[in-house]
KENUGU-145119 format. One line per 2 residues: their letters; for each residue x, y, z of N, C-alpha, C. Coordinates in Angstrom, 2 decimals. Example, Ala and Ser with C-alpha at 12.3 -4.5 7.8 and 13.67 -1.06 7.14 Angstrom:
// residues 2
as) 13.19:-5.69:7.80:12.30:-4.50:7.80:13.20:-3.30:7.80; 12.85:-2.25:7.08:13.67:-1.06:7.14:12.90:0.03:7.87
//
This chain:
// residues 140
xx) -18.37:34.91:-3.36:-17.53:35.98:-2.92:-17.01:35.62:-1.53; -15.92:36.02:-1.39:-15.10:35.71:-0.29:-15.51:36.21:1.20
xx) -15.54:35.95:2.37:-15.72:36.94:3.28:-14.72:37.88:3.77; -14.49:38.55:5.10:-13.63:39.33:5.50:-12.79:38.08:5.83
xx) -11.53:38.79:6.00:-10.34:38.25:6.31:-10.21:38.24:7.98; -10.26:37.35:8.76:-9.75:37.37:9.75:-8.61:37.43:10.57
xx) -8.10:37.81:11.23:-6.98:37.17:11.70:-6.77:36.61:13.41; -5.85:35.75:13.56:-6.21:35.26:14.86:-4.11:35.24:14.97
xx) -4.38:34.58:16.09:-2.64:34.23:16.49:-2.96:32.74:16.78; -1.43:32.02:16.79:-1.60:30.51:17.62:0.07:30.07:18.63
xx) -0.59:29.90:19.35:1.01:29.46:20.32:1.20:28.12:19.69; 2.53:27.52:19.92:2.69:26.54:19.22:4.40:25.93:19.97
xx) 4.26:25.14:20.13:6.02:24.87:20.40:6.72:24.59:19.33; 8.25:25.61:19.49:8.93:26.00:19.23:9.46:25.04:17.49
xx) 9.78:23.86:18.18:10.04:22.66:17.41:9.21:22.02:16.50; 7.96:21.48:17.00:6.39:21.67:16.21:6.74:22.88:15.09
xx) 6.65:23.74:15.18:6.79:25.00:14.06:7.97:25.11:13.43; 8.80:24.36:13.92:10.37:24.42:12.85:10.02:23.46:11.90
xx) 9.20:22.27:12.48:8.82:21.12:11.45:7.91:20.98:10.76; 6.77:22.23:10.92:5.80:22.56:10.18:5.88:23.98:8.75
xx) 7.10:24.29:9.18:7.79:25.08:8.43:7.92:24.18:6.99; 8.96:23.19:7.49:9.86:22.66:6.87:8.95:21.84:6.01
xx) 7.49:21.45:6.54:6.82:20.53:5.63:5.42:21.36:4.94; 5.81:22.80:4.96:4.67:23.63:4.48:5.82:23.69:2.96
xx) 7.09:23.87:3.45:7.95:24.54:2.25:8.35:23.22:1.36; 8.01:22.25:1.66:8.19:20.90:0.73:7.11:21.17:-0.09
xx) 6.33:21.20:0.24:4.81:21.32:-0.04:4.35:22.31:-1.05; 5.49:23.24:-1.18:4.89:24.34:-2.11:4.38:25.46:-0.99
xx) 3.97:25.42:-0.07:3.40:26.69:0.33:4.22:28.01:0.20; 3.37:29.20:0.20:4.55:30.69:0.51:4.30:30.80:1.75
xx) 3.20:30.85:2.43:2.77:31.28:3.64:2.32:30.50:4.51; 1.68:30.06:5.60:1.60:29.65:6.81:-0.03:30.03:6.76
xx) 0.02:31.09:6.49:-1.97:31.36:6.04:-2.83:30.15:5.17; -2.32:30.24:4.11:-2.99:29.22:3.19:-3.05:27.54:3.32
xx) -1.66:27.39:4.03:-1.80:26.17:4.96:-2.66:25.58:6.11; -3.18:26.83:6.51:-4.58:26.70:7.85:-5.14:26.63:6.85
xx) -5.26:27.44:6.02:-6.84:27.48:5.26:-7.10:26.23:4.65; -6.02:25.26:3.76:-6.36:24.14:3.65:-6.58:23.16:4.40
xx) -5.91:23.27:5.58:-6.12:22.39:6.45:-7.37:22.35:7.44; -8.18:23.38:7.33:-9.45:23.80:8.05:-10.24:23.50:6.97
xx) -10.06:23.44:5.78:-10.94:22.82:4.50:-11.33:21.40:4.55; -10.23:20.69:4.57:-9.89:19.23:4.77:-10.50:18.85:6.25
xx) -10.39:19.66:7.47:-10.82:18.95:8.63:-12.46:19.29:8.43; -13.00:20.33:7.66:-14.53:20.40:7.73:-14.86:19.65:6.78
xx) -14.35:19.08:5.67:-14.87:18.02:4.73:-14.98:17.07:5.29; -14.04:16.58:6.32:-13.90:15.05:7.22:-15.34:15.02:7.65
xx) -15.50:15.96:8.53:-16.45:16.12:9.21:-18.03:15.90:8.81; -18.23:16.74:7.29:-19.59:16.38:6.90:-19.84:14.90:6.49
xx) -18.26:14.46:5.97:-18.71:13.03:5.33:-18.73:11.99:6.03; -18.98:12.35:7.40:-19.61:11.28:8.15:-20.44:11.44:8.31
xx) -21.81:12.33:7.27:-23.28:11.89:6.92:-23.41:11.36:5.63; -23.65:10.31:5.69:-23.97:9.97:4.67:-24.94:10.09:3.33
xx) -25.20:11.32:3.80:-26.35:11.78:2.76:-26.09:13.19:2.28; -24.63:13.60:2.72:-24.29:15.11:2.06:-23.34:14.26:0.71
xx) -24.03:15.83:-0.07:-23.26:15.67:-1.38:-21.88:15.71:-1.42; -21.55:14.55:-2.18:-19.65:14.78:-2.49:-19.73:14.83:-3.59
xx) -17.89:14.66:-3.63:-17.84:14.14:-5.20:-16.45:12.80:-4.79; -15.90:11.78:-5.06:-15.02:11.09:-5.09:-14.46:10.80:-6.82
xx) -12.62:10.38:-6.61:-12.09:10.04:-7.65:-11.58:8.83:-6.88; -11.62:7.36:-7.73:-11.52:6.62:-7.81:-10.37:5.88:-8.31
xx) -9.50:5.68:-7.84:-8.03:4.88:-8.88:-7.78:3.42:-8.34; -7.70:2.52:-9.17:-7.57:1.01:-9.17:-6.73:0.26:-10.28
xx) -6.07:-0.30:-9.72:-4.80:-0.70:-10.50:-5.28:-2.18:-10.65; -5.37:-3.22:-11.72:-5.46:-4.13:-12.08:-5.17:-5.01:-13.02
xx) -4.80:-6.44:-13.02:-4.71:-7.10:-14.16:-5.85:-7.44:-14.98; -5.41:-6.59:-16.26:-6.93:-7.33:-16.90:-6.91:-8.51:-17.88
xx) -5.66:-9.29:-17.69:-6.13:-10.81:-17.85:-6.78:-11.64:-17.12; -7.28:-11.13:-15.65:-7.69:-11.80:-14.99:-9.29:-11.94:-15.66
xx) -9.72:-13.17:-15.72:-11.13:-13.49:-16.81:-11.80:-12.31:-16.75; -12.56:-12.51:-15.93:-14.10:-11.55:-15.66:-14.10:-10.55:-15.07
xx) -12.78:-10.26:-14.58:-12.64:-9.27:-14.03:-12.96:-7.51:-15.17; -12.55:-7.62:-15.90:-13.13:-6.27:-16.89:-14.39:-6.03:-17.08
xx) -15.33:-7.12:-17.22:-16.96:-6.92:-17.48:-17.64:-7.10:-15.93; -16.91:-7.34:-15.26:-17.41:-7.16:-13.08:-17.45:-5.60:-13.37
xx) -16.06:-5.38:-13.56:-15.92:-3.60:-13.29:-17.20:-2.95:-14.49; -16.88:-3.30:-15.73:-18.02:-2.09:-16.65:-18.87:-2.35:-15.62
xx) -19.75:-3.56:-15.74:-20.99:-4.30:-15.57:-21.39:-3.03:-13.70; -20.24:-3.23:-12.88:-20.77:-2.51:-11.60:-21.26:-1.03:-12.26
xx) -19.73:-0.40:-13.03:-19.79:0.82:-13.40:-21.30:1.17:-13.91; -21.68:0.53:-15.15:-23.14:0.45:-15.28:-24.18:0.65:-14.56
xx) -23.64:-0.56:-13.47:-25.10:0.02:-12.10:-25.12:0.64:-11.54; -23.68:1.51:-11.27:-24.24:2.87:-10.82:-23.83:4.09:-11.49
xx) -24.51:4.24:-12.73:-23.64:5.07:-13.83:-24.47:6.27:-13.40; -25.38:6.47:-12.31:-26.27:7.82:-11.84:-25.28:8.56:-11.26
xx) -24.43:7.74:-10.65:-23.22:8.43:-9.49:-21.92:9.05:-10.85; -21.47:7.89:-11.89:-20.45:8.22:-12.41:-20.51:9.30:-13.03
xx) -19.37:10.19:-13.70:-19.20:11.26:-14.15:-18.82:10.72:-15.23; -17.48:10.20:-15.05:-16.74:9.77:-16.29:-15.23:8.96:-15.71
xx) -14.88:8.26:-16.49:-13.56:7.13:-16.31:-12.95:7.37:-17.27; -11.35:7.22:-16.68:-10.28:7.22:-17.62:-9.04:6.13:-17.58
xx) -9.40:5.47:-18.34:-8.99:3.97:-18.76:-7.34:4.29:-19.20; -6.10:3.23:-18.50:-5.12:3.84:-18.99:-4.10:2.73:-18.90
xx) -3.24:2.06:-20.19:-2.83:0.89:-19.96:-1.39:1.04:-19.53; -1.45:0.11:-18.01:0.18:0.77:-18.02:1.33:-0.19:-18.47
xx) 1.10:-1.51:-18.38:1.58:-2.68:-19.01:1.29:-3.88:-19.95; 2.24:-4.69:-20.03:1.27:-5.93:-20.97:0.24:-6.75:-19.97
xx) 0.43:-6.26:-18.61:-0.94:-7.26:-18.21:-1.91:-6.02:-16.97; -1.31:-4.81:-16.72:-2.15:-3.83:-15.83:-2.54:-2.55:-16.59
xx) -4.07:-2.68:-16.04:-4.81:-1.11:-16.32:-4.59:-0.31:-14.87; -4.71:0.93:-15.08:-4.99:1.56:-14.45:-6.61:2.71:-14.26
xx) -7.83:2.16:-14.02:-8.88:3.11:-13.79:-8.79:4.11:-12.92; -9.35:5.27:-13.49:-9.91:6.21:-12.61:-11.30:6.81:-13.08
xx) -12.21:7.03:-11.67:-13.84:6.95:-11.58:-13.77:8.16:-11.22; -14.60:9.19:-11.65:-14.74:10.52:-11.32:-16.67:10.47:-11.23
xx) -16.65:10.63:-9.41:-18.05:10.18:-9.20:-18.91:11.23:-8.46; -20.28:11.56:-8.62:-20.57:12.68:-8.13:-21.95:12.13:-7.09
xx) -22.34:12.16:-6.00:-23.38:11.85:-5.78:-23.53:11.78:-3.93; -24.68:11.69:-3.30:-24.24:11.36:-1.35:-23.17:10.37:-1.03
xx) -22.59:11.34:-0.08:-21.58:10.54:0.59:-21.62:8.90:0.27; -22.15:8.58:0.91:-22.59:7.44:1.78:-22.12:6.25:0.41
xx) -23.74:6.73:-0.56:-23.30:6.39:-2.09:-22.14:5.68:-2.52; -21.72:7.11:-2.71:-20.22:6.75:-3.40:-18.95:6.01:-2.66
xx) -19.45:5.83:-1.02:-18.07:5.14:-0.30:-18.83:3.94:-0.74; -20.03:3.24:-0.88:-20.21:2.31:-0.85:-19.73:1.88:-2.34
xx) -20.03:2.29:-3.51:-19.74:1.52:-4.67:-18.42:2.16:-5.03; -17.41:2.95:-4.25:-16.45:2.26:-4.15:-15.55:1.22:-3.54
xx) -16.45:1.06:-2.26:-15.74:-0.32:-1.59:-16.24:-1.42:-2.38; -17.14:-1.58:-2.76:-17.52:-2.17:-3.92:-16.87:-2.80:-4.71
xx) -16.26:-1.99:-5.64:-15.10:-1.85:-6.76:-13.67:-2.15:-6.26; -13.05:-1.32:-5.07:-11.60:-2.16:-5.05:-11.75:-3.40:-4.39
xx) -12.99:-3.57:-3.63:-12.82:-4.94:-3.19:-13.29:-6.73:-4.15; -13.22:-6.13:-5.15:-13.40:-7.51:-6.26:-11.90:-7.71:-6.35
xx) -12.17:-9.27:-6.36:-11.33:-10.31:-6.64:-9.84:-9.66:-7.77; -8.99:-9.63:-8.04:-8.08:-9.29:-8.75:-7.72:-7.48:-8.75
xx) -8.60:-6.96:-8.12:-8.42:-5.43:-7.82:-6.78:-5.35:-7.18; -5.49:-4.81:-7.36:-4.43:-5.14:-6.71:-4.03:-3.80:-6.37
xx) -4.85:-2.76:-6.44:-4.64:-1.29:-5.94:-5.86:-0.09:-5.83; -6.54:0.26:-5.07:-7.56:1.20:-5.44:-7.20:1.91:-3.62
xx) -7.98:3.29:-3.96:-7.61:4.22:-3.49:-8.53:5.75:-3.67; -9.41:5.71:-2.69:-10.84:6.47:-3.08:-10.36:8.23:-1.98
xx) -10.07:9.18:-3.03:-10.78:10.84:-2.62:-11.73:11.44:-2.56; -12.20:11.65:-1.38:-13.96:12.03:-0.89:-13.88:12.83:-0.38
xx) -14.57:14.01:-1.08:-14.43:15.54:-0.79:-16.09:16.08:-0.46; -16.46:17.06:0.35:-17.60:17.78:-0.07:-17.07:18.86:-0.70
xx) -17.39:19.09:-1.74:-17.15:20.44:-2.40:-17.39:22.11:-2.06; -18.57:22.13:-1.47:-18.61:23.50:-0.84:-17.56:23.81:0.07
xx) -17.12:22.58:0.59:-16.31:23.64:2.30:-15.14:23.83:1.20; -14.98:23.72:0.06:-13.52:23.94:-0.68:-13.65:25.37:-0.68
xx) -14.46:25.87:-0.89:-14.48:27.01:-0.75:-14.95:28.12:0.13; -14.52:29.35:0.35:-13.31:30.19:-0.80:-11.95:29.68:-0.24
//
């Protein structure tokens, strides 16, 4: 359940706020409210996941050739060793020679930055790109 609603004010220059306008309304926002609120979400997630022992969750995306030899049984074979962390992967071919993975991983921080640096950093990896969230501050 939600708490009370607060409200506060913020000074801001003039220009700053014409351009924060302009990139709330690209963005989809209606309001200027829900934009703090995400953005106070995102700066307290930063924050916990520099312990390495609070729970996240990370998604994982890595773009690769999988003609490259060994490169497909490196990736299961890691995936395997840490299949305590994985959730689930979604395998997706985008050409005659690139996959595209994504790792949906649940487990401590720390964990999951490590076996994903892990993973985009093998040999033939030519794109990866890791989202590391704590889940509670998402909410409300």
């Amino acid at each position: 359940m939600a708490g009370r609603l607060a409200r506060f004010s913020i000074s801001m220059d003039e220009e700053l706020l014409l351009r924060l306008d302009r990139h709330l309304r690209r963005r989809g926002y209606t309001n200027r409210s829900e934009a703090f609120r995400d953005m106070a979400r995102q700066i307290l997630s930063e924050q916990q996941l520099k312990n390495p022992e609070v729970e996240g969750v990370a998604v994982l995306s890595i773009v690769y050739d999988h003609h490259r030899l060994d490169l497909p049984a490196r990736l299961t074979d890691l995936q395997h060793k840490n299949i305590k962390n994985i959730v689930c992967t979604l395998h997706v071919h985008l050409d005659k020679h690139h996959c595209l993975e994504v790792l949906v991983m649940r487990g401590k921080a720390g964990d999951l930055q490590k076996t994903c640096n892990i993973l985009v950093s093998l040999n033939g990896i030519k794109y990866g790109r890791v989202n590391l969230v704590v889940p509670k501050n998402l909410l409300p």
